[in-house]
C-alpha positions in Angstrom: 165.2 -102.9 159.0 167.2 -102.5 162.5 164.1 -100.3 163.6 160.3 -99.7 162.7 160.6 -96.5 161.1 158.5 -97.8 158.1 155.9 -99.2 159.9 155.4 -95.7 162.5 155.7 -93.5 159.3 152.6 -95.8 157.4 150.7 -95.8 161.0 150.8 -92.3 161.8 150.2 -91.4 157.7 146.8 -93.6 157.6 145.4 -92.4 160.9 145.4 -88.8 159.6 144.7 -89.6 155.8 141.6 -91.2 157.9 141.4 -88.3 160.3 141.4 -85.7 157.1 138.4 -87.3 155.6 136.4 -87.7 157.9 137.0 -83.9 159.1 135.9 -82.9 155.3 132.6 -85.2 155.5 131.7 -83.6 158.7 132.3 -80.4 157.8 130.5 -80.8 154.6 127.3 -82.3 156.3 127.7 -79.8 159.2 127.8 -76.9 156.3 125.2 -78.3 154.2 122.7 -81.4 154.0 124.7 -84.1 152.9 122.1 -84.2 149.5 123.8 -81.1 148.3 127.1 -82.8 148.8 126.1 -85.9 146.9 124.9 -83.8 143.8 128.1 -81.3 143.9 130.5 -84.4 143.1 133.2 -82.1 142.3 133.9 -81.7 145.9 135.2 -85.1 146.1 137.8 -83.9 143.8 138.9 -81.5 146.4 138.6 -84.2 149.2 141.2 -86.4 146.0 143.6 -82.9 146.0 143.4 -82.6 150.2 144.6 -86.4 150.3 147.0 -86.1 147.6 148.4 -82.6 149.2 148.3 -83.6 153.2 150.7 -86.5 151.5 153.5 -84.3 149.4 153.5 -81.7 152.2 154.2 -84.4 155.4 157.2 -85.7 152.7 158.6 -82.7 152.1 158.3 -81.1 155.7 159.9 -84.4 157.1 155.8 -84.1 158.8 156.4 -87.9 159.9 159.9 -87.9 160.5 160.7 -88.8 163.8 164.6 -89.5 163.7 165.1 -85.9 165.3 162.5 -86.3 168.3 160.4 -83.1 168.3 158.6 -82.0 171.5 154.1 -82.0 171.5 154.6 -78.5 171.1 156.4 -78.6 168.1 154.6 -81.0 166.5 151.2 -78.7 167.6 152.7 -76.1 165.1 153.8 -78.7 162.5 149.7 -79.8 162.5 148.6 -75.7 162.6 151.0 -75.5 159.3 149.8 -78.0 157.6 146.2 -77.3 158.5 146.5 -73.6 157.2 148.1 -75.2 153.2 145.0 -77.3 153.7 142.7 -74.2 154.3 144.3 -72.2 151.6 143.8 -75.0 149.2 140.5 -75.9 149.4 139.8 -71.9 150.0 141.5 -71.8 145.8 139.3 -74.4 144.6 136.2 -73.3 146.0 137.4 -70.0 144.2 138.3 -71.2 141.0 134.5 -74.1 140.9 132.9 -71.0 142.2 130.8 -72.9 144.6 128.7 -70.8 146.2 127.1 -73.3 149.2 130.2 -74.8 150.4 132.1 -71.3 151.4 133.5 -70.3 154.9 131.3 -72.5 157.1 132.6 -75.6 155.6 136.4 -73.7 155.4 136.2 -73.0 159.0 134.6 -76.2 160.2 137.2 -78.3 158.3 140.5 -76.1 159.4 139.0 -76.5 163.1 138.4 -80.9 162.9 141.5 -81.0 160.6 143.6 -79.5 163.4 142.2 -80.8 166.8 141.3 -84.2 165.3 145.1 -84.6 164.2 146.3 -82.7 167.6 144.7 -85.6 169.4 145.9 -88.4 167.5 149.3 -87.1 168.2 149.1 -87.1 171.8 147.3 -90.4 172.1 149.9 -92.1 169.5 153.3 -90.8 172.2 150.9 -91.5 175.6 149.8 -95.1 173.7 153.7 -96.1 173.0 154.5 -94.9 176.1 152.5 -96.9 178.0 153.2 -99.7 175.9 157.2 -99.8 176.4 156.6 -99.0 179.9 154.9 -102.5 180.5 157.4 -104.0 177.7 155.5 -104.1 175.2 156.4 -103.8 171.9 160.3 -103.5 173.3 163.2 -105.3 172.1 166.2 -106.0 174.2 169.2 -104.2 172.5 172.8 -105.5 173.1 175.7 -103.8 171.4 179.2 -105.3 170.7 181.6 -102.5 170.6 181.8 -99.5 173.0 183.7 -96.9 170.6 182.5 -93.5 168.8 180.1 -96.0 166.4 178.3 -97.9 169.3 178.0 -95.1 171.8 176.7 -92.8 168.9 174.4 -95.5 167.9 173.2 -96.3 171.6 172.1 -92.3 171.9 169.9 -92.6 168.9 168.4 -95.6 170.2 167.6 -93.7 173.8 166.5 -90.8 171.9 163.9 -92.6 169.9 161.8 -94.1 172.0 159.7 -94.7 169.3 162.1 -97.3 167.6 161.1 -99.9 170.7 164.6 -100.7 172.1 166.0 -101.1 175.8 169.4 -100.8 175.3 170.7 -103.4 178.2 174.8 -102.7 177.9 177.8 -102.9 175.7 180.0 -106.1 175.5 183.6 -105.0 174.8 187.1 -106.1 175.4 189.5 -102.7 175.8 187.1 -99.8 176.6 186.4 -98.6 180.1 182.8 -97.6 180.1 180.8 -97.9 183.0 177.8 -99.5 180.5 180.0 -102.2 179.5 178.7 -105.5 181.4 181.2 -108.3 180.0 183.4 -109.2 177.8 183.4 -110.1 174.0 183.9 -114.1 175.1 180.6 -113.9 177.3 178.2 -113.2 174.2 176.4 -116.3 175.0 175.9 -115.9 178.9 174.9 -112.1 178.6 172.2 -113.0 176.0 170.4 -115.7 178.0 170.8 -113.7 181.3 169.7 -110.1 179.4 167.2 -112.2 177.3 168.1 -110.0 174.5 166.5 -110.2 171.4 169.4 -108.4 168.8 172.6 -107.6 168.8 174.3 -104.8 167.1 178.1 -105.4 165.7 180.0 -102.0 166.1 183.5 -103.0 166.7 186.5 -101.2 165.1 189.0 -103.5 162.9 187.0 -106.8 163.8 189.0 -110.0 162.6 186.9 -112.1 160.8 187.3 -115.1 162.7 185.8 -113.2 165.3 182.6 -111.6 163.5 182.3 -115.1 162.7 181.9 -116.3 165.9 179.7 -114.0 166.9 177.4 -114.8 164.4 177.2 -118.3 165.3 176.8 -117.8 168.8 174.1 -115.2 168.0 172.6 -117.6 165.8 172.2 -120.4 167.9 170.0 -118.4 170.4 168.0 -117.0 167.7 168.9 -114.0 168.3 168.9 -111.2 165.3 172.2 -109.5 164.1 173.3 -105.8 162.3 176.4 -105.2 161.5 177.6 -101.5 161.4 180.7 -101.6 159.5 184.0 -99.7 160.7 184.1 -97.4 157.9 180.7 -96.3 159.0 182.4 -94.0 161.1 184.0 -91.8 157.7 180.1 -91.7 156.4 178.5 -88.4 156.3 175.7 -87.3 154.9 176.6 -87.1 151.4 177.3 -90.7 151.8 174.2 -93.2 150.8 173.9 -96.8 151.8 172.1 -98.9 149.6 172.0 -102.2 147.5 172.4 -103.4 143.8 171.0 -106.5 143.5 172.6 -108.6 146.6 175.5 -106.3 146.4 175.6 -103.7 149.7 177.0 -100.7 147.5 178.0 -97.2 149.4 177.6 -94.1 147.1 180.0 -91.3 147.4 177.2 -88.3 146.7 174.0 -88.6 147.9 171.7 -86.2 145.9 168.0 -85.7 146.9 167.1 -84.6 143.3 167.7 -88.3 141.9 164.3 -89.3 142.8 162.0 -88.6 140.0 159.1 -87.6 142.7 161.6 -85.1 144.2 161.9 -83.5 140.9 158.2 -84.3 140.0 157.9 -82.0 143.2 160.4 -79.0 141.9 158.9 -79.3 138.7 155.4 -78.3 139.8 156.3 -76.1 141.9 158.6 -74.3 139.1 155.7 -74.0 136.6 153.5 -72.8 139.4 156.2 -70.0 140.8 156.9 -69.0 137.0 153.2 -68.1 136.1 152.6 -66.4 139.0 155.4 -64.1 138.6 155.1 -63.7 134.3 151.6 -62.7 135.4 151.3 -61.0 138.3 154.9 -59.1 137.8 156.3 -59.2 134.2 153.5 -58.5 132.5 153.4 -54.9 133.8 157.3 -54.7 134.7 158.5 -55.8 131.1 157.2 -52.8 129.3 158.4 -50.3 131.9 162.1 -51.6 131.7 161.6 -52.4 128.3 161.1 -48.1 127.4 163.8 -47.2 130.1 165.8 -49.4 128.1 165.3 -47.8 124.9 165.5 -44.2 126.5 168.6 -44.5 128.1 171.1 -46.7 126.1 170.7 -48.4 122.4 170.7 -52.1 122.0 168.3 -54.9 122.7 166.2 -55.2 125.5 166.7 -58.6 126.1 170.4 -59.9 126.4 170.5 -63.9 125.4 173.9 -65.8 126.4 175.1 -69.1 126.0 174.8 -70.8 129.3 175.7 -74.2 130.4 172.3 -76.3 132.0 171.7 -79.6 133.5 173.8 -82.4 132.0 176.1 -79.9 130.6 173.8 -79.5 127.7 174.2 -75.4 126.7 170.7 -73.6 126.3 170.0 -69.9 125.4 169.6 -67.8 129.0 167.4 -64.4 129.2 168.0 -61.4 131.0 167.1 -57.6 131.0 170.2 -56.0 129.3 172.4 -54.4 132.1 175.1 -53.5 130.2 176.2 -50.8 127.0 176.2 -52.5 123.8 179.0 -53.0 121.8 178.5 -55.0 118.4 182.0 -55.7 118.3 182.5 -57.3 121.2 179.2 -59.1 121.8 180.9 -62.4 121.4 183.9 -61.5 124.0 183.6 -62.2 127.5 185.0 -60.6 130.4 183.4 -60.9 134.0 181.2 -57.7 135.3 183.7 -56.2 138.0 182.1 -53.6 140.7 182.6 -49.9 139.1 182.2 -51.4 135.9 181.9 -48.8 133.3 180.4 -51.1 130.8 177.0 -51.5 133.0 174.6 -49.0 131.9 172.6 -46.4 135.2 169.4 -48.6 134.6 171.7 -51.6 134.3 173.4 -51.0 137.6 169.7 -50.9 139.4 168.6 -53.4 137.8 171.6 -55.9 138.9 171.4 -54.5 142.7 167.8 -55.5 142.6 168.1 -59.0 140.8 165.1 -57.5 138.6 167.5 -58.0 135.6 167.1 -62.1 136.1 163.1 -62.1 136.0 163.2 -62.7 132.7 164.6 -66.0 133.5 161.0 -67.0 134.4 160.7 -67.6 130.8 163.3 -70.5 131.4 162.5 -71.8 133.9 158.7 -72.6 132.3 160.5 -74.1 129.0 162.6 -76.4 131.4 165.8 -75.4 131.0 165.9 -73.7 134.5 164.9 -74.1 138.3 163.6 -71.2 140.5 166.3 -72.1 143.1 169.9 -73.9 141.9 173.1 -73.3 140.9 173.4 -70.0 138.6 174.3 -71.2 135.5 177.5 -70.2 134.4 178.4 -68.7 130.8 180.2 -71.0 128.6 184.0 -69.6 129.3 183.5 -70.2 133.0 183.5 -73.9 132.6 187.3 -73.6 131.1 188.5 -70.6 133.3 186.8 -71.5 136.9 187.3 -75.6 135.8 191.3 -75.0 136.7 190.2 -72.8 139.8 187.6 -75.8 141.2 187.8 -79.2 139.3 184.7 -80.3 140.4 182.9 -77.6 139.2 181.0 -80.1 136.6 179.1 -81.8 139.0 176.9 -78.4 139.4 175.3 -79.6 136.7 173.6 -82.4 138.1 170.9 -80.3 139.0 168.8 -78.4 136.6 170.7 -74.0 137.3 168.5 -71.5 139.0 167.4 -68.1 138.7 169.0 -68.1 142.8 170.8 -70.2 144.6 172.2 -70.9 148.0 175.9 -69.2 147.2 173.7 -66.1 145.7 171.8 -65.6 149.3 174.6 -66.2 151.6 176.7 -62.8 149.5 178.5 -65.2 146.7 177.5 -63.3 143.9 179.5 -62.0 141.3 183.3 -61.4 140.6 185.8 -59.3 142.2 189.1 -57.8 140.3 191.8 -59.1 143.0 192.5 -62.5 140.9 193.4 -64.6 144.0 191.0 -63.0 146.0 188.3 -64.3 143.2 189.7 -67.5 142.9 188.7 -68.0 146.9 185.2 -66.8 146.1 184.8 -69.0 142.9 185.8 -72.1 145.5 183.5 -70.8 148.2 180.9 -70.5 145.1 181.3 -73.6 144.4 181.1 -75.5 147.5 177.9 -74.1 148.1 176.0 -75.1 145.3 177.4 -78.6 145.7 175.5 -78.7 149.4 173.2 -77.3 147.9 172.7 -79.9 145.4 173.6 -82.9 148.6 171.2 -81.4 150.9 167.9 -80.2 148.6 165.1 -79.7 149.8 161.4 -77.8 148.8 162.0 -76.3 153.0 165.2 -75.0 151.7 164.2 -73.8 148.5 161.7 -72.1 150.0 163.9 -70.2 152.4 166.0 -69.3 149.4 163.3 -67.9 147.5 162.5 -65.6 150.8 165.9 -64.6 151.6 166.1 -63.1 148.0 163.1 -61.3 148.5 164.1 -59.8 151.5 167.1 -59.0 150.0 166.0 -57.3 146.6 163.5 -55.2 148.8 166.5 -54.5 151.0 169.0 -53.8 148.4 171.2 -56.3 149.8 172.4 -58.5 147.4 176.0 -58.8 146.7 175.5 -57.6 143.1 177.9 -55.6 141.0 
């Protein structure tokens, strides 16, 4: 590793694992004698759930992340978000054990040592490395070979992060005129006994071999470390990933967050969670409503079930609230819902404004063959008519499809009659849910899910 990320991140997570349990032991004893506590052993199964939930939330927030350097007060209100998940959790299990000892003194108590406790930690962590580097402690002199777009981007990072332990002492290059470059490539060897540096960074453009080469040996032969930051570096973007197979160094071309199975263990959870919730708490009441209007005001099913394409292109049967006058014989044609469509029934047309007609997607989404937020799966003719509009429109189904989605939320919803116009949208569409897909995260999802809210209780949602 060119820098101690690792070793920060596992620092900074153990101090406030530490830091959480000791605030719940205090605020235990404080709430109660710490008898009671010994003979109500279930609360050590919240204390397990706290542990296990500080952990998921700092990896999904990015909690520990310190490649974008965020100011104290920013990470104040990181810590006060945090704290408040922590609050409401332990508030639901107290609820659900109905413990009747350990209620809001202990709640309040372990909100107010959670937060301060961690609040400190923070600031004596940055005043402690601070302090360190300013001595030179814990700092590695950093040379780097090549003063183009790579090295100078590379050299802000490293002044950035402080944290990383580098003092950046020049660049060594041969063509460039930068007023940080203190030699030439040929006077590797002086600069790194005069600089007393302790690595070097390689970020030169087209380097011969012969020359990386002797680079290497001279760096070598004062014992000094090497990275190499390869010229195509600089045609990496983020859906780029950098990795190994076996002692191969591999680079691949998509770089999807949902490949890790504690990612999706992650969506998952929270996909059962969300879909109870709402079948509960919304469709258990709703359903029968819609279901009479239905029958009142148009014949036909309640429920309309399509062919859909899923994850892995693997088709699966996709629930909604019938929108749309039925037809026997045409119920296996398909021709995309236009605005002013006379085929969607008055209820129909509300309930597509509203989104309402995809709750019943819930249903999916609990049997697996949906996500909350993804791409919105696509009936089966879409693949052949939008698959000579966007070629690449396969890879949506990396991900599991979703009952909203990225393109849905930024007004991507839907068809429009003007062919070439539609074609445009499909691409747009499409490009969409692929960042989506490259650039997942439970932070994003969740801003999904709130953006649709807003915009069913709005009435702004695109929909025809």
């Amino acid at each position: 590793m060119i820098v101690n990320k690792k070793s920060i991140y596992y620092q900074r997570l153990f101090a406030d694992l530490f830091l959480l349990n000791l605030s719940f032991l205090i605020a235990a004893i404080l709430a109660q004698p710490f008898e009671i506590l010994l003979q109500r052993n279930y609360m050590f199964i919240l204390l397990l759930i706290l542990n296990i939930l500080w952990f998921f939330n700092a990896s999904i927030t990015g909690f520990y992340n310190e490649i974008y350097i965020r100011s104290v007060a920013e990470q104040f209100i990181n810590i006060a978000k945090s704290t408040i998940i922590q609050i409401g959790a332990a508030v639901l299990f107290i609820f659900l054990a109905k413990e009747d000892l350990f209620t809001r003194n202990f709640i309040v108590f372990y909100g107010v040592f959670l937060f301060i406790t961690i609040s400190i930690r923070t600031v004596i962590f940055k005043k402690i490395l601070h302090k360190l580097q300013e001595k030179g402690k814990n700092v590695r002199n950093l040379l780097i070979i090549g003063s183009g777009e790579v090295g100078v981007n590379f050299k802000n990072m490293i002044k950035d992060n402080m944290e990383f332990g580098y003092h950046f002492v020049g660049f060594l290059d041969d063509d460039k005129n930068n007023p940080e470059i203190i030699g030439r490539i040929d006077e590797l060897d002086d600069k790194i006994k005069s600089h007393k540096v302790d690595e070097v960074v390689i970020a030169l453009q087209n380097e011969s071999t012969r020359q990386l080469d002797e680079i290497i040996k001279i760096c070598n032969i004062n014992a000094t470390k090497i990275h190499i930051i390869p010229d195509y570096f600089r045609f990496l973007s983020d859906r780029f990933q950098v990795s190994t197979i076996g002692n191969f160094p591999v680079i691949t071309a998509r770089n999807e967050p949902l490949e890790e199975v504690n990612r999706r263990f992650i969506k998952r959870t929270f996909d059962i969670l969300f879909s109870i919730f709402v079948i509960v708490f919304i469709l258990s009441w709703l359903f029968p409503i819609i279901a009479l209007l239905s029958k009142l005001t148009s014949r036909g099913p309640v429920i309309f079930i399509q062919e859909r394409i899923g994850a892995k292109n693997e088709n699966f049967k996709c629930y909604k609230f019938r929108t749309m006058k039925f037809d026997e014989s045409k119920k296996y044609t398909f021709k995309p819902v236009v605005a002013g469509d006379d085929r969607v029934t008055k209820l129909g047309g509300i309930l597509r404004r509203s989104n309402i007609d995809e709750l019943p997607q819930f249903f999916n989404v609990l049997l697996g063959d949906m996500s909350v937020v993804g791409p919105r799966p696509h009936a089966i003719p879409y693949q052949d008519m939008y698959g000579q509009v966007f070629e690449e429109i396969k890879l949506r189904h990396n991900v599991k499809p979703g009952i909203t989605g990225w393109a849905q939320v930024n007004g991507l919803r839907g068809d429009v009659e003007d062919e070439e116009l539609n074609k445009l949208r499909t691409i747009q569409r499409m490009k969409y849910d692929l960042w989506y897909i490259e650039n997942w995260s439970m932070k994003l999802d969740m801003q999904i899910i709130l953006m649709t809210i807003w915009q069913m209780i709005t009435g702004d949602t695109k929909a025809v």
